[in-house]
Backbone and ligand atoms as CSV (ligand in chain L), in Angstrom:
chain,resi,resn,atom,element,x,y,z
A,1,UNK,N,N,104.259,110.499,44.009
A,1,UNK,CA,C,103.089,111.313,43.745
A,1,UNK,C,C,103.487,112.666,43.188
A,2,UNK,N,N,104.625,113.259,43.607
A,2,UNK,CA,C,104.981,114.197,43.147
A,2,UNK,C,C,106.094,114.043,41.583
A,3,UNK,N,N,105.268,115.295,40.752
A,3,UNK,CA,C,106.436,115.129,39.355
A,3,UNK,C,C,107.281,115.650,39.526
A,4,UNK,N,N,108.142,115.207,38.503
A,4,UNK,CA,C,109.308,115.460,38.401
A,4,UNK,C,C,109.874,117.268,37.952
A,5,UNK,N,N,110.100,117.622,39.198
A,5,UNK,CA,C,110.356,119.557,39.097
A,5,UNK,C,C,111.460,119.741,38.028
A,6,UNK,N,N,111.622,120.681,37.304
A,6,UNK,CA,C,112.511,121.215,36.328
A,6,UNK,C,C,112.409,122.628,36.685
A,7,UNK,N,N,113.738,123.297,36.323
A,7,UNK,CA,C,113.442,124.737,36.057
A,7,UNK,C,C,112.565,125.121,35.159
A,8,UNK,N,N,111.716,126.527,35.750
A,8,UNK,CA,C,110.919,126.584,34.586
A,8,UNK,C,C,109.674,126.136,35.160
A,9,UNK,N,N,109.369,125.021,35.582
A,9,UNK,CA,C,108.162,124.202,35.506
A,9,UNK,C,C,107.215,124.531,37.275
A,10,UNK,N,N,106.461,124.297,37.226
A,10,UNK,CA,C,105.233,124.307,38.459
A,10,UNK,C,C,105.597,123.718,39.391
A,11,UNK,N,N,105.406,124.011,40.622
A,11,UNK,CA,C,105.189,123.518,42.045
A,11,UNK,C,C,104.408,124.095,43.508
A,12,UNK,N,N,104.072,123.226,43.925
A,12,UNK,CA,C,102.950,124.223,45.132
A,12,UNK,C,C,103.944,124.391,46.559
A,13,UNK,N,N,104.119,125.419,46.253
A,13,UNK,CA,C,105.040,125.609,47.501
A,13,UNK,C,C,104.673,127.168,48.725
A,14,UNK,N,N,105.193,126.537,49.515
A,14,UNK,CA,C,104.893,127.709,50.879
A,14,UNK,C,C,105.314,129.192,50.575
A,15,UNK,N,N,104.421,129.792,49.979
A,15,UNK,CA,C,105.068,131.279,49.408
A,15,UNK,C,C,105.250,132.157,51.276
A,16,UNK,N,N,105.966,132.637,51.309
A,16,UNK,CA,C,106.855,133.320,52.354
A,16,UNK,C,C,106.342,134.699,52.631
A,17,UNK,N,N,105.664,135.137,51.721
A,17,UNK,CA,C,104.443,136.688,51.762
A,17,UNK,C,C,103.083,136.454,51.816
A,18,UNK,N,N,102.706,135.390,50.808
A,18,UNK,CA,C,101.394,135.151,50.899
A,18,UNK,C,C,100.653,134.252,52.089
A,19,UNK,N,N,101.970,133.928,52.684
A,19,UNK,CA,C,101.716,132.972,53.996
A,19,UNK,C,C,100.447,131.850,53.534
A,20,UNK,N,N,100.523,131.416,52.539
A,20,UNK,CA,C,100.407,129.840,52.035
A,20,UNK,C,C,100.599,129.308,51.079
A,21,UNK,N,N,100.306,127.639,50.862
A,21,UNK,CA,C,100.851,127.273,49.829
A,21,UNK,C,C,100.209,127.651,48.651
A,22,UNK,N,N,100.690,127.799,47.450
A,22,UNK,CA,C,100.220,128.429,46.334
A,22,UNK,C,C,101.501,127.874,45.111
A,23,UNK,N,N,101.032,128.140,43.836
A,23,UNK,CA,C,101.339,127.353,42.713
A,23,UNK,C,C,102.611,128.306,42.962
A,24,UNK,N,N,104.312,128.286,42.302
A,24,UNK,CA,C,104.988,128.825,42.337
A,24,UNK,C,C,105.889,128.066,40.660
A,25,UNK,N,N,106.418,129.040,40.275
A,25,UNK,CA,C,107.558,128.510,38.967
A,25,UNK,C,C,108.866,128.434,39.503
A,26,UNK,N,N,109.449,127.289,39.689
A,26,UNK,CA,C,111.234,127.186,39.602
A,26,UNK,C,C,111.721,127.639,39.184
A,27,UNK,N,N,112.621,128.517,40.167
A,27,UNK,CA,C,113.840,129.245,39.283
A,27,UNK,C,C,114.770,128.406,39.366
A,28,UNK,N,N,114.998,128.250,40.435
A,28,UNK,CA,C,117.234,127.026,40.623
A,28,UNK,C,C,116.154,125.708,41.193
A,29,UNK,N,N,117.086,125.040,40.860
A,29,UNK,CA,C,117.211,123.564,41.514
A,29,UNK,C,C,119.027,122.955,42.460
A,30,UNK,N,N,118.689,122.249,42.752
A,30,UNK,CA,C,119.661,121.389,43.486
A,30,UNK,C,C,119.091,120.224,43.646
A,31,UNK,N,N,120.227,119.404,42.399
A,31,UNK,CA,C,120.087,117.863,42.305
A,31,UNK,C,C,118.473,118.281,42.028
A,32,UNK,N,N,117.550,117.179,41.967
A,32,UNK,CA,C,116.243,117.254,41.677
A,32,UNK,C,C,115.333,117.761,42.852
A,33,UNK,N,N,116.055,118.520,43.324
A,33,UNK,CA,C,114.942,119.021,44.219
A,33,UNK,C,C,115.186,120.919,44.123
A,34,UNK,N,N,113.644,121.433,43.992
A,34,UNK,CA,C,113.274,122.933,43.778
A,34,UNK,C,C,114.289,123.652,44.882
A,35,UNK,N,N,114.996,124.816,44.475
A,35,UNK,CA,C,116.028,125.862,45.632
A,35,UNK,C,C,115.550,126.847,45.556
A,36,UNK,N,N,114.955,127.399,44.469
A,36,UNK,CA,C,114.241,129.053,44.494
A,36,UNK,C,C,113.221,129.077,43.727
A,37,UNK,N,N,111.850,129.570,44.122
A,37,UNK,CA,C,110.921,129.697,43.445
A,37,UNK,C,C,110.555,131.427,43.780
A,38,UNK,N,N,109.754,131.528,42.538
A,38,UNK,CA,C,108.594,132.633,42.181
A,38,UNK,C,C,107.746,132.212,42.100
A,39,UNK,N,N,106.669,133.369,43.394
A,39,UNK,CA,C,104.990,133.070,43.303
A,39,UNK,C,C,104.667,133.530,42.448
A,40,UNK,N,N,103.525,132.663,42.070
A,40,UNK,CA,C,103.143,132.887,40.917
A,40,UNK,C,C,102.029,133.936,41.155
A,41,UNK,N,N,101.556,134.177,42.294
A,41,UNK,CA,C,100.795,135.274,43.346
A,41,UNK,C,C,101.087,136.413,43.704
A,42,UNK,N,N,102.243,136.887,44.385
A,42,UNK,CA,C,102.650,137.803,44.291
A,42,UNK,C,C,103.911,138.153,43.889
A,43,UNK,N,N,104.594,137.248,42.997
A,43,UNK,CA,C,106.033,137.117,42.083
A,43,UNK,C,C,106.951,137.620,42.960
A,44,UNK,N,N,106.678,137.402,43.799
A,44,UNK,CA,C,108.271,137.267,44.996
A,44,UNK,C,C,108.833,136.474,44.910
A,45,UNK,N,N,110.208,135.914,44.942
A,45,UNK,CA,C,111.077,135.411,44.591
A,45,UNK,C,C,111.535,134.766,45.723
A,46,UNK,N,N,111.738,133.518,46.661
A,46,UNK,CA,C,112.248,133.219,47.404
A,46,UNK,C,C,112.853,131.781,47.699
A,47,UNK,N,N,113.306,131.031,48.960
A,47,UNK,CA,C,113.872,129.915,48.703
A,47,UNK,C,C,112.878,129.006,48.824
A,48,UNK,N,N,112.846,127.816,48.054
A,48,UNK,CA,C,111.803,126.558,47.749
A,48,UNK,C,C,111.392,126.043,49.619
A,49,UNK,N,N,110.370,126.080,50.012
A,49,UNK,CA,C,110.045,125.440,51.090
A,49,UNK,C,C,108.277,124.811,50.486
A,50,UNK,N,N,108.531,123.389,50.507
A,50,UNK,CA,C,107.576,122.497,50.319
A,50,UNK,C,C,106.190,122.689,50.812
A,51,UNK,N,N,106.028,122.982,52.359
A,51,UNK,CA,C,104.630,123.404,52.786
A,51,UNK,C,C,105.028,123.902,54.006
A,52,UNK,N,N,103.957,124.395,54.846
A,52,UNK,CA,C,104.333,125.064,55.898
A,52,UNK,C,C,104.076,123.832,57.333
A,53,UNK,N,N,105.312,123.876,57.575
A,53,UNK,CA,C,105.859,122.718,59.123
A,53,UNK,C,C,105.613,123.171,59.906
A,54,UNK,N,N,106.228,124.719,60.342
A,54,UNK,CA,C,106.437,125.131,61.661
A,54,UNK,C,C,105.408,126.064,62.112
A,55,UNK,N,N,104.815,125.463,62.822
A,55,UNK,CA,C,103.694,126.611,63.181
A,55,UNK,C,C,103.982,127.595,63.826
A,56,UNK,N,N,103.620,128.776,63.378
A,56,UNK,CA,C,104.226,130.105,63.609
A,56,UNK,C,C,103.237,130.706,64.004
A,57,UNK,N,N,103.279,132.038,65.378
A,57,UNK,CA,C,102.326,132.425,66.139
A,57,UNK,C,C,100.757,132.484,65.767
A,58,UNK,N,N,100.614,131.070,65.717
A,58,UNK,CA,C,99.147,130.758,66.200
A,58,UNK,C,C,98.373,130.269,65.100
A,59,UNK,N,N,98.759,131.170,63.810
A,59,UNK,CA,C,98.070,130.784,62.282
A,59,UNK,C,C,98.103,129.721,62.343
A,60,UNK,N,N,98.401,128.701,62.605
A,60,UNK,CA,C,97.845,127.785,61.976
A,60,UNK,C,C,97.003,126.846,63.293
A,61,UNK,N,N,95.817,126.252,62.934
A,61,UNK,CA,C,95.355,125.676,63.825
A,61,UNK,C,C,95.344,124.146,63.469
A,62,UNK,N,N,96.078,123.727,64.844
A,62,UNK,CA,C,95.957,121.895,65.057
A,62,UNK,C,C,94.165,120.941,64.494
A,63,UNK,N,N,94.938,120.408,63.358
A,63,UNK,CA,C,93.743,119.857,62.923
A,63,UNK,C,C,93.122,118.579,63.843
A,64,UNK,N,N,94.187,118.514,64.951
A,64,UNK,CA,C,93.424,117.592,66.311
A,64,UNK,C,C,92.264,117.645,66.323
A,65,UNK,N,N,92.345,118.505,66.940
A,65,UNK,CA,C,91.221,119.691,67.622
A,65,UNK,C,C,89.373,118.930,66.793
A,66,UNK,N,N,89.930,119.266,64.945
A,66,UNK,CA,C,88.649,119.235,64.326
A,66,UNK,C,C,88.209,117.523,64.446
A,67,UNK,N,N,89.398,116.584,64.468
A,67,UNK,CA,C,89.456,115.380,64.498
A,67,UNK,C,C,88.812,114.678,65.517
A,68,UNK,N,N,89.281,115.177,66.835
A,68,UNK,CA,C,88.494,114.849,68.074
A,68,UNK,C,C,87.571,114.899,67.921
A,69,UNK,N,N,86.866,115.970,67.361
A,69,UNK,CA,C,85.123,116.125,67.502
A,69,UNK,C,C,84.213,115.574,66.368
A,70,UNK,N,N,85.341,115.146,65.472
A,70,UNK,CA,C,84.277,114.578,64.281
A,70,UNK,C,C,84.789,112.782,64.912
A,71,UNK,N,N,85.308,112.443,65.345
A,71,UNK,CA,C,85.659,111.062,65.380
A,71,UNK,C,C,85.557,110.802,67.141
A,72,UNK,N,N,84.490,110.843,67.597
A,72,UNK,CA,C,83.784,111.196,69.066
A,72,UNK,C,C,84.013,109.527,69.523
A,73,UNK,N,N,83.221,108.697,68.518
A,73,UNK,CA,C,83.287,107.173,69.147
A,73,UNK,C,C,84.742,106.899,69.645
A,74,UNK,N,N,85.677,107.130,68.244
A,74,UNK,CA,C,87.239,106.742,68.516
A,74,UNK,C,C,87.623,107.219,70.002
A,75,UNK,N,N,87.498,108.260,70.480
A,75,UNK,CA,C,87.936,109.027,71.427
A,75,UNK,C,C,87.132,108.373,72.772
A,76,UNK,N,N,85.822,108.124,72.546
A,76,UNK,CA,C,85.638,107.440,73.734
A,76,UNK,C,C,86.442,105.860,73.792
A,77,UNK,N,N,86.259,105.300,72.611
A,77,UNK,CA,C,86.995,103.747,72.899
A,77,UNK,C,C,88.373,103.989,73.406
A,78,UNK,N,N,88.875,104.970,72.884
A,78,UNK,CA,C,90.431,105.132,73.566
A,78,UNK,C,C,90.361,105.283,75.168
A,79,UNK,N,N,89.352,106.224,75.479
A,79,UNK,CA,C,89.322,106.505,76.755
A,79,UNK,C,C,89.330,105.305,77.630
A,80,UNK,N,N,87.922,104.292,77.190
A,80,UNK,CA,C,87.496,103.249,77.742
A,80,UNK,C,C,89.358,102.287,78.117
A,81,UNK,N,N,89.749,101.956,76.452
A,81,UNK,CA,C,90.791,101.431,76.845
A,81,UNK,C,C,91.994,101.657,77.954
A,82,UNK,N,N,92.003,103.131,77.955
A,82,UNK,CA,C,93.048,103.584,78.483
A,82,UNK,C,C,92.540,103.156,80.344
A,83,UNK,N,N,91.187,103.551,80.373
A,83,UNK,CA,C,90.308,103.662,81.732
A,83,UNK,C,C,90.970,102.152,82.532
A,84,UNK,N,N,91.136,101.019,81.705
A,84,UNK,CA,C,91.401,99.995,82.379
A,84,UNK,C,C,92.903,99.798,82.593
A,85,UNK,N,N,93.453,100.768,81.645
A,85,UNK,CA,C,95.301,100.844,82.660
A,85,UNK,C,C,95.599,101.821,83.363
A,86,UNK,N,N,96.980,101.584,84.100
A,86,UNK,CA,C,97.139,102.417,85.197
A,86,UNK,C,C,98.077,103.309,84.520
A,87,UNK,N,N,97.958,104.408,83.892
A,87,UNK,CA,C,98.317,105.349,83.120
A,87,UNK,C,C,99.758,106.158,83.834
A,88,UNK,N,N,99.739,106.001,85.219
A,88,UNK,CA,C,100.937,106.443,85.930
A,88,UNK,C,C,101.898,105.624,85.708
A,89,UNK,N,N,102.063,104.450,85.185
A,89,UNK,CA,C,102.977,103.417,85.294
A,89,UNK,C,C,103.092,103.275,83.667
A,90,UNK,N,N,102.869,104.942,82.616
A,90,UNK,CA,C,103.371,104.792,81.558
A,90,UNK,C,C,104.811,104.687,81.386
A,91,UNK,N,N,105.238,104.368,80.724
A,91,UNK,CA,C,106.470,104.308,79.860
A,91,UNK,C,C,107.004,105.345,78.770
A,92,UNK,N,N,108.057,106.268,79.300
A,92,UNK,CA,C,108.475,107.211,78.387
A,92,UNK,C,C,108.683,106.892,76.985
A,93,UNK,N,N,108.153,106.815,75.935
A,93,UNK,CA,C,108.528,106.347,74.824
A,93,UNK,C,C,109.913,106.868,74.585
A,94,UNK,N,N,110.621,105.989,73.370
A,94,UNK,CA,C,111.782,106.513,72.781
A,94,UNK,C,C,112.177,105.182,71.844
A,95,UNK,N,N,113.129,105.412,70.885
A,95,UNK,CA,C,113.143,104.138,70.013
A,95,UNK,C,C,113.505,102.712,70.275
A,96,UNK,N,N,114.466,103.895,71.691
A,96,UNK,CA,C,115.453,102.676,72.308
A,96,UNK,C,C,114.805,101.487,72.667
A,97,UNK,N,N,113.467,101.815,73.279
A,97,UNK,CA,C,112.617,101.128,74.423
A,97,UNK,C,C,112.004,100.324,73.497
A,98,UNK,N,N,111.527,98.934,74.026
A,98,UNK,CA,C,110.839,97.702,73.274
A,98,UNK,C,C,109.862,97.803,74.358
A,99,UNK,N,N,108.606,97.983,73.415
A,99,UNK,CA,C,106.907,98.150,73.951
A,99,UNK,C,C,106.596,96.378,73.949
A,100,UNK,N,N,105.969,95.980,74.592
A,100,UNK,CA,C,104.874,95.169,74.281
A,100,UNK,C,C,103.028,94.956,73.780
A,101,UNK,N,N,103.072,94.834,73.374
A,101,UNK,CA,C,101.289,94.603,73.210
A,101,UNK,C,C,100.217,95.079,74.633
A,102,UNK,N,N,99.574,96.158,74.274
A,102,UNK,CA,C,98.332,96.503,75.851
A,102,UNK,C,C,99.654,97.258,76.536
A,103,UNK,N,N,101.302,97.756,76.612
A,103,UNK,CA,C,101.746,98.427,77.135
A,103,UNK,C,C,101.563,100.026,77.372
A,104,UNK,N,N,101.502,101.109,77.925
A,104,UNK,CA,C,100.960,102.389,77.777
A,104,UNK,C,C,102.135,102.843,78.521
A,105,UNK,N,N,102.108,104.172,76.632
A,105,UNK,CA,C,103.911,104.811,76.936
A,105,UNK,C,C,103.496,106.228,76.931
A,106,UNK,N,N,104.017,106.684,77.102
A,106,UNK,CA,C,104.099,108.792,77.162
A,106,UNK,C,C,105.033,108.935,76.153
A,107,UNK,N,N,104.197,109.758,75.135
A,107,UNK,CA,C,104.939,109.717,74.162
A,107,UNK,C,C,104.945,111.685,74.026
A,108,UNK,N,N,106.695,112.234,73.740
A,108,UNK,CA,C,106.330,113.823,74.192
A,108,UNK,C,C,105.658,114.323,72.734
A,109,UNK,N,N,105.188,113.773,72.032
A,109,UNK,CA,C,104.257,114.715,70.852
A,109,UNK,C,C,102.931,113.923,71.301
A,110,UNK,N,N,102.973,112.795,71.277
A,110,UNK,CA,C,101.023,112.494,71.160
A,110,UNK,C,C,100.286,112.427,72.243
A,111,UNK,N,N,101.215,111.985,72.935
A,111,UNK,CA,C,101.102,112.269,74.878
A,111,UNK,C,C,100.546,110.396,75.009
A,112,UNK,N,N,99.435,110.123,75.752
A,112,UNK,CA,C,99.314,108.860,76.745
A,112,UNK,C,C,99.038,108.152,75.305
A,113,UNK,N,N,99.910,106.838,74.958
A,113,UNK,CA,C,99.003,105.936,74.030
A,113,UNK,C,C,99.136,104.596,74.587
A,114,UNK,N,N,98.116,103.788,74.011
A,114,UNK,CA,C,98.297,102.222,74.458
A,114,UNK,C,C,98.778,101.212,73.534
A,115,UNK,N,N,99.994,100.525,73.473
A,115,UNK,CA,C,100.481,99.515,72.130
A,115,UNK,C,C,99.406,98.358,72.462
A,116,UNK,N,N,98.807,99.019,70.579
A,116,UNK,CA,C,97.799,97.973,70.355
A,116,UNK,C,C,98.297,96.974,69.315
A,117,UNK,N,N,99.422,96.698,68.555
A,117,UNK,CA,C,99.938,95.516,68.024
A,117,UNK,C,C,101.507,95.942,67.798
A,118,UNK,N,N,102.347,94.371,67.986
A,118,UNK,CA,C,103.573,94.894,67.776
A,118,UNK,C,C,104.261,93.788,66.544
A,119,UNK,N,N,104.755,94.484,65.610
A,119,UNK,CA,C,104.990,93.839,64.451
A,119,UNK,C,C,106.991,93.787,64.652
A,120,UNK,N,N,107.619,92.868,64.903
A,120,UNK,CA,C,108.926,93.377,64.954
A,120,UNK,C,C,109.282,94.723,65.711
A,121,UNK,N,N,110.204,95.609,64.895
A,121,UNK,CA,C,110.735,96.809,65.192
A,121,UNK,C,C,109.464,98.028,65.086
A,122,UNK,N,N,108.633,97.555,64.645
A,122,UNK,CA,C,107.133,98.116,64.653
A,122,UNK,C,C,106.449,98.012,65.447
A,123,UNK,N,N,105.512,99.155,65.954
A,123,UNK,CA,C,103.899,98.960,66.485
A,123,UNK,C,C,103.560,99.940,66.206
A,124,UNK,N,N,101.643,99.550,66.446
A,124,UNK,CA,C,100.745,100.298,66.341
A,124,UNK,C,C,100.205,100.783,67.611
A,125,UNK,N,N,100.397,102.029,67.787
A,125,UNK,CA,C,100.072,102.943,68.724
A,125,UNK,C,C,98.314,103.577,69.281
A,126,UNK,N,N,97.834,103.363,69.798
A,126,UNK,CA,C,96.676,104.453,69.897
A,126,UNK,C,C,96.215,105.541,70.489
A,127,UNK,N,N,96.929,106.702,70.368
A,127,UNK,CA,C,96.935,107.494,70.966
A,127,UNK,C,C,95.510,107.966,70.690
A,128,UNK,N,N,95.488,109.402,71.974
A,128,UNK,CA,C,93.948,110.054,71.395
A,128,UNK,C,C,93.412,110.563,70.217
A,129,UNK,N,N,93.912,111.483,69.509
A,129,UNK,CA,C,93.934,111.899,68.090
A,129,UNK,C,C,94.010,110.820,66.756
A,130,UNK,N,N,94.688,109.860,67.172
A,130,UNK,CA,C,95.277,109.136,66.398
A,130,UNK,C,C,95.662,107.693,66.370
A,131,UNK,N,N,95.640,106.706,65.508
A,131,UNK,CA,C,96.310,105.532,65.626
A,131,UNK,C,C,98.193,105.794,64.732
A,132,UNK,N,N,98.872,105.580,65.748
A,132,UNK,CA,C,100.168,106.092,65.186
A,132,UNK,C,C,101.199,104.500,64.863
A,133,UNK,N,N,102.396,104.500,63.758
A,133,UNK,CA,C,102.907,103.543,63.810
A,133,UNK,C,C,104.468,103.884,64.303
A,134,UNK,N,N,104.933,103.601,65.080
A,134,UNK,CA,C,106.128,104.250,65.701
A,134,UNK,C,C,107.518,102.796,65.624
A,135,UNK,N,N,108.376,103.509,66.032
A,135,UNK,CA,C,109.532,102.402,65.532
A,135,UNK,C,C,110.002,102.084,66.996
A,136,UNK,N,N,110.233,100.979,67.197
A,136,UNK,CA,C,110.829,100.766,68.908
A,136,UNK,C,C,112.335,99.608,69.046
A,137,UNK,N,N,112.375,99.493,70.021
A,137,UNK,CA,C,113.609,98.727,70.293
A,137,UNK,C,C,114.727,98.482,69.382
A,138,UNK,N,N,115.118,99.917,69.306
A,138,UNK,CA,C,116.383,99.804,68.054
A,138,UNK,C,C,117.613,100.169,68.732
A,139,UNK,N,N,118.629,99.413,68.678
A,139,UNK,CA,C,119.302,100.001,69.832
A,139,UNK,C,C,120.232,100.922,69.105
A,140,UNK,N,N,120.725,101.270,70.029
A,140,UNK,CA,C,121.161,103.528,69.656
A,140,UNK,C,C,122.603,102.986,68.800
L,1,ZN,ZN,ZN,103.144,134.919,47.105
């Protein structure tokens, strides 16, 4: 989805003053990927960072939050599902671990989910926020 960056040429990247993403021109590259850009906003000059990851005191707000409340049914069916397991007898997720189907793991980013299909080294997760696809039983 993304073109192909050149020096010289456009990219939307995390300007570092303007504290968001905004159009920026390549200055250096490394191998095909952007190393220093100028905003094209406030022509500061800094190193290429793609978008903003790390949430930094507070600016940015968890789009959970807006998700939960627009997707109300999802959140109750999760509940319902979850209501009929015994949620203390989750399972710490980790890759190592092989889930089964209807198993419910603690996972430390999405927190309580229930494996709702398991494809191989795959499943589909349902956490609250989210239906997640996570990788399991791989051994270390
Ligand atoms: Zn800027």
């Amino acid at each position: 989805m993304q073109k192909t960056a050149k020096v010289g040429g456009d990219i939307d990247a995390w300007c570092t003053r303007c504290k968001m993403v905004l159009g920026h021109t390549i200055l250096a590259m490394v191998g095909t990927r952007a190393a220093r850009v100028r905003c094209n906003t406030c022509q500061g000059e800094h190193n290429y960072k793609a978008t903003v990851a790390e949430p930094k005191r507070g600016s940015w707000e968890p789009k959970a939050d807006r998700e939960r409340r627009l997707a109300k049914p999802v959140v109750t069916s999760w509940e319902a599902l979850l209501s009929q397991k015994d949620v203390s007898r989750a399972r710490r997720y980790s890759v190592k671990e092989r889930f089964e189907t209807d198993d419910v793991l603690d996972h430390p980013v999405f927190g309580i989910g229930l494996v709702q299909e398991v494809q191989g080294d795959k499943m589909r997760v349902a956490f609250k926020a989210d239906t997640k696809l996570l990788v399991h039983g791989k051994p270390g």
